[in-house]
N, C-alpha and C positions, 0 to 999 in steps of 0.2 A: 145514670149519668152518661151523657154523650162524651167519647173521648176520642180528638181528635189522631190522638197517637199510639189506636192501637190499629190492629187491623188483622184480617179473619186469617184462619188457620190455610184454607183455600189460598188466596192472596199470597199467602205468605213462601208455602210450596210452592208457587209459582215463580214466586222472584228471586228465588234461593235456585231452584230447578236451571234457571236462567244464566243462574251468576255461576253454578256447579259450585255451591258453599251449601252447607247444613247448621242450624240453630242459630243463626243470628242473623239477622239481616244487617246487610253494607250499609255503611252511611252513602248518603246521598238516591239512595232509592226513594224518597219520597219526600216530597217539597218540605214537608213539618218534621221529617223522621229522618235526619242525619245521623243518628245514634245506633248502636248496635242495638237490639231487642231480645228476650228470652224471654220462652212462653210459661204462662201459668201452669203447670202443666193439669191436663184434663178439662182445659177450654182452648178457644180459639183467640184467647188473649193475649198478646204479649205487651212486656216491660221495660222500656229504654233502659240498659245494668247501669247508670248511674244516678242516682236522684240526691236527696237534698236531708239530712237528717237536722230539722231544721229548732230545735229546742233553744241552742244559744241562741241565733240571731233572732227567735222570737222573742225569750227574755230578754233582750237588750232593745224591746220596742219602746218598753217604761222611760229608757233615757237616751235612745239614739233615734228612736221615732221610728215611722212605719218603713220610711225610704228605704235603709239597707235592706232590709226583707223583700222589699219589692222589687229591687233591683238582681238581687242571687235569687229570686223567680224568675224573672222575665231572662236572664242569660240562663238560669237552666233547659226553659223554654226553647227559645232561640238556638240551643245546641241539641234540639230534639229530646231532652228529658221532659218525665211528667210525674214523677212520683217524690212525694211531697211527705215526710215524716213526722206526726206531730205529738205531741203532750201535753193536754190541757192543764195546766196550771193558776196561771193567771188569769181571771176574767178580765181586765180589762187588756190585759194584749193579746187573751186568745180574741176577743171583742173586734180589735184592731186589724188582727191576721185574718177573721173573717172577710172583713172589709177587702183585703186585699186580693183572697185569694177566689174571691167574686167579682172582680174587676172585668169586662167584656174580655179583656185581651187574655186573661188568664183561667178564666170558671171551668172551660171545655176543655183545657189542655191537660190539667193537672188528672194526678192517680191521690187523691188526699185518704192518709191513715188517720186513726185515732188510737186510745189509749186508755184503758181502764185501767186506776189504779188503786182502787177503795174497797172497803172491808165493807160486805153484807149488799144482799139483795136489790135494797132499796136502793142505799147510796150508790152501788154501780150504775142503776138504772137514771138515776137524777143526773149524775155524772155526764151520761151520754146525751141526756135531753138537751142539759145545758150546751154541750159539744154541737148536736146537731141546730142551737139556738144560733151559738155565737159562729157559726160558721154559714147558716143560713142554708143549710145541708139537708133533706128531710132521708137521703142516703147518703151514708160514709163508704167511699169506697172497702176500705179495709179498715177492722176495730180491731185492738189487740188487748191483750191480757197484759200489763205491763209486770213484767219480772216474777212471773207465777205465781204472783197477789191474789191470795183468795181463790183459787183457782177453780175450784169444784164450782163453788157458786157463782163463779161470774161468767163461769163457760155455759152454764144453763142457759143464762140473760144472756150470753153471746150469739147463740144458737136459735133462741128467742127471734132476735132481730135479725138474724138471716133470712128467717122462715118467715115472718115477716116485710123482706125486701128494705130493710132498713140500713143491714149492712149487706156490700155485695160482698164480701168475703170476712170471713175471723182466723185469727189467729193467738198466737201467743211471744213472749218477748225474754229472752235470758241477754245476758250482759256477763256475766262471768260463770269462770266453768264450775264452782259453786254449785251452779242450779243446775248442771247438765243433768246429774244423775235424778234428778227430780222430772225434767223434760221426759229423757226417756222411757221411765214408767207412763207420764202423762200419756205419751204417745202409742203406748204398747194396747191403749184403750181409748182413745178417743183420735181425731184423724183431723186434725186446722188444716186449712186449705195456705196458712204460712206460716212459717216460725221464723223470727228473724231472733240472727245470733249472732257475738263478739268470731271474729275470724279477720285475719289479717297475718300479713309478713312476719309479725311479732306477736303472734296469738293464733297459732296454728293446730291447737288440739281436736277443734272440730272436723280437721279433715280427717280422724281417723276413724272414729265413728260414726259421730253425730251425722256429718254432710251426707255420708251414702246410707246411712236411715233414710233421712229425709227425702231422698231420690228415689231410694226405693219404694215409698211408701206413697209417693205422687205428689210431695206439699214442696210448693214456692220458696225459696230462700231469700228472705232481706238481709244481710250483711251491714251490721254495727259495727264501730270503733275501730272504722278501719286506720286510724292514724291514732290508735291509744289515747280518743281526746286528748291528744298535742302533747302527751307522752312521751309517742313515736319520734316527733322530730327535735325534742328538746334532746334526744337521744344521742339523735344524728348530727347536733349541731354543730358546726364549725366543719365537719367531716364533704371531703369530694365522691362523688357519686364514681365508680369504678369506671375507669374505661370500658370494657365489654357491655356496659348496659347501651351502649348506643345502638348494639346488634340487634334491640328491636326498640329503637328510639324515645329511651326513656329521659327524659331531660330535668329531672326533680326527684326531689325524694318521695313527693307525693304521688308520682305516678310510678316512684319502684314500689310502694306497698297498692296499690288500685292496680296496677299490671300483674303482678302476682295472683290476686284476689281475681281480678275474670278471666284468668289462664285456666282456672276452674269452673269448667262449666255445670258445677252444679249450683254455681251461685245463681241466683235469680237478676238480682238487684242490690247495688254495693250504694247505701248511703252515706254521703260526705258532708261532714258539718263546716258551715264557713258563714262568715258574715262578709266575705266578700265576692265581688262578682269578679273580680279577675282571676282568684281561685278560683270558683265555679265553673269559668270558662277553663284553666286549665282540666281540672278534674272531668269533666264532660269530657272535653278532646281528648284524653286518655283513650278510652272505649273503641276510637274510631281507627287506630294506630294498632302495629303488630305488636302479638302478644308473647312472652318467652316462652322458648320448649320446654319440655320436663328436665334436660341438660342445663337451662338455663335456669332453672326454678331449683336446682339441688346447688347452682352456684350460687343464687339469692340467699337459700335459706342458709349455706353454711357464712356466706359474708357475716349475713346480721347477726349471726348467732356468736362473731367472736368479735362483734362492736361491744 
C-alpha cells in the first residue's frame, strides 16, 4: 500500500537534525503530516501517535449511516493521522466501511488494521478472506490477534500472511490486565512486530513492565482505552480541569488523559474512539501541543488517583 503519510528513516533524520528534536516529527513539516509521527521501530516507517480506534462509529453505520464514519476519517486525515483501527464484525457495515475507506481521497492516506477473532484454522483464515473482500484490500496493513483468541493457531495463519505479503505487519491485542500475564509468556517466544494494549491516565499498569518489554524487544505500541470507553469521563463529570494543566496547554479532559499517554514515548500510536469529528479534531490537535514533564505526570497521576 502506498501511504501518503509516512516517510523514510533518511528523511526523517534529516528534518529532526534541522529542527534539533529527536523521535517525533513537528507538525507542520509536511503538507499532509502536521501530526507528530513515531517510528515502527526496525523500519523506516513512521505513525501519526494519534489515530481512530474506529469499532463504535463502525457499528452505528446499521442506523446512523456511512456519513459520521466518513467524516472522523477525513478530519483524522486532514489533521495528518492515518491509522485506522478496525474489527470486522458486521458484514454489512464492514461492507459499508469498505466503501469508505476506498474513497480516492482516503485509500492512500490511511494505516488500516484488522482483527482475528475466531477459534481454529480455517475460520481465522475465512475471517481475513472476508476482511480482505469487504475492504477491497488484497494487503491489510496490520492484522491482529484480537484478545489472545486462539492464539497458537492463529499466529501461525498470521505469519502465513506476512510471508505471503498479505499482511504488512502482525500483531496481537490485550484489553485488560487479565491477559497480561498470558502476553508476556506469548512474547518470551514469539516476537509481533505490534501489541496494542489498555494504557491510559486511569490504567497505568503497563508502564511498569509491559511498556519497556515491549521497547526492549523492538515491537510498536498501539494504545487502547485511552478514555476507559467513556468510563473515564463519566468519572470526571461535572469536575474543573486544575489550573496548572494550562502549563502545557491542556484544555479537556480528553487531552489530560492523550497528554499523559504520548509523554510516553514508548507509545507508538494512542487510538481514540469517537463518532465525532469535532472530537477527532480536538484529539488529533492534542499531539501537536506541549507535553507534561515527569513533575507534571506525578501531579497528573496523584490528581486522578484521589477523583
Amino acid at each position: 500500500m502506498t501511504n501518503e503519510l509516512t516517510t523514510t528513516r533518511r528523511d526523517f533524520l534529516a528534518l529532526t537534525s534541522a529542527a534539533g528534536i529527536s523521535g517525533l516529527l513537528p507538525a507542520g513539516v509536511l503538507a499532509q503530516q502536521r501530526m507528530p509521527a513515531r517510528a515502527i521501530p526496525g523500519t523506516d516507517e513512521y505513525l501519526p501517535v494519534i489515530g481512530l480506534g474506529s469499532s463504535k462509529v463502525v457499528s452505528q453505520i446499521a442506523t446512523e449511516g456511512p456519513e459520521p464514519v466518513a467524516q472522523v476519517l477525513r478530519t483524522l486525515v486532514e489533521h495528518g493521522g492515518s491509522v485506522v483501527d478496525t474489527w470486522p464484525r458486521n458484514p454489512a457495515n464492514d461492507a459499508a466501511f469498505g466503501q469508505i475507506i476506498n474513497e480516492p481521497d482516503l485509500r492512500d492516506r490511511l494505516f488500516v488494521t484488522s482483527k482475528i477473532d475466531q477459534t481454529g484454522k480455517e475460520a481465522g483464515i475465512e475471517q481475513f478472506r472476508q476482511t480482505q473482500r469487504l475492504y477491497d484490500r488484497d494487503t491489510i496493513d496490520l492484522v491482529q490477534i484480537f484478545s489472545l483468541i486462539d492464539l497458537d493457531t492463529q499466529w501461525l495463519n498470521l505469519k502465513d500472511w506476512k510471508a505471503s505479503g498479505e499482511a504488512r505487519y502482525i500483531g496481537v491485542t490485550v484489553s485488560n490486565y487479565e491477559l497480561y500475564e498470558q502476553l508476556q509468556d506469548f512474547l518470551q517466544r514469539e516476537n509481533p512486530d505490534f501489541v496494542q494494549v489498555n494504557y491510559s491516565i486511569t490504567e497505568r499498569r503497563a508502564e511498569e513492565r509491559l511498556l519497556p518489554m515491549l521497547h526492549d524487544r523492538g515491537i510498536a505500541v498501539l494504545n487502547n482505552r485511552p478514555f476507559m470507553n467513556g468510563a473515564y469521563f463519566q468519572r470526571l463529570e461535572g469536575r474543573a480541569l486544575p489550573d496548572w494543566t494550562a502549563e502545557f496547554e491542556c484544555a479537556s479532559w480528553a487531552q489530560f488523559s492523550l497528554k499523559y499517554i504520548l509523554a510516553n514515548p514508548l507509545v507508538t500510536c494512542v487510538l481514540t474512539e469517537t463518532s465525532n469529528p469535532r472530537h477527532m479534531a480536538e484529539n488529533a490537535s492534542t499531539a501537536s501541543g506541549p507535553m507534561p514533564d515527569a513533575a507534571a505526570r506525578e501531579r497528573m497521576r496523584t490528581f486522578i488517583d484521589q477523583v
